[in-house]
N, C-alpha and C positions, 0 to 999 in steps of 0.2 A: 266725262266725255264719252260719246259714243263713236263707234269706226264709223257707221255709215253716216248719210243724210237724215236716214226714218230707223225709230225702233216702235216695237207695239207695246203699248199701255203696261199691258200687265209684265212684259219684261224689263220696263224701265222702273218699274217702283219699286221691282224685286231689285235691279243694278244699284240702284239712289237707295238701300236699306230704310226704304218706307215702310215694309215689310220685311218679314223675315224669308218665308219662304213663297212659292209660286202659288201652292193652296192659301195663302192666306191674302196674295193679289186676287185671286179669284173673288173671294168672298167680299172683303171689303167695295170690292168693285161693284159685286151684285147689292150689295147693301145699298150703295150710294153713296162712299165716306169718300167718293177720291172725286177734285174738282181735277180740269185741265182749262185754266186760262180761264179759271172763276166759274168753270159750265160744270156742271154734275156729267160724270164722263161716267156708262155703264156697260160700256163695250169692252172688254181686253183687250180683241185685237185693233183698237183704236190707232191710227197711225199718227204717230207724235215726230214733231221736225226741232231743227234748229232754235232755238228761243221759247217754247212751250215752256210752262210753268206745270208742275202737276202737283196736288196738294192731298195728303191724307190727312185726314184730320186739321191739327196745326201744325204740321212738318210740313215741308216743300222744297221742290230739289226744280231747276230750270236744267233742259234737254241744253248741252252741248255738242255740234255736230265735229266730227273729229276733221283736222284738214289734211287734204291731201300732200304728200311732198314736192310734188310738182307745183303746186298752188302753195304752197310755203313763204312767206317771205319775213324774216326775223331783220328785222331794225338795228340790233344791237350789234348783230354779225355781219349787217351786209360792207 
């Protein structure tokens, strides 16, 4: 899950451990090994939302956007 709405490419493959570190989102990205929602994505700072799929290789992690507390509403509690 991420806090905001948007994170950029190369910091969510690095958060989702598609990679290990930010030089190695770099690379593979320039290579061409990361899809986003099956598109060859070759931008870093690609801006990824809510629902996005992003794939290296055969790993894949789908973008969760975090919710707010005021927009909160839990079923089980209310």
């Amino acid at each position: 899950t991420i806090r905001d709405q948007e994170i950029k490419l190369g910091q969510f493959i690095k958060l989702a451990n598609l990679v290990e570190t930010g030089g190695a989102a770099k690379e593979v990205i320039a290579e061409g090994q990361v899809t986003v929602n099956g598109t060859v994505a070759t931008r870093r700072g690609k801006t990824l939302r809510d629902g996005d799929v992003v794939c290296v290789g055969p790993q894949c992690a789908r973008v969760v956007a975090g919710v707010e507390d005021d927009d909160y509403f839990d079923e089980a509690t209310a």
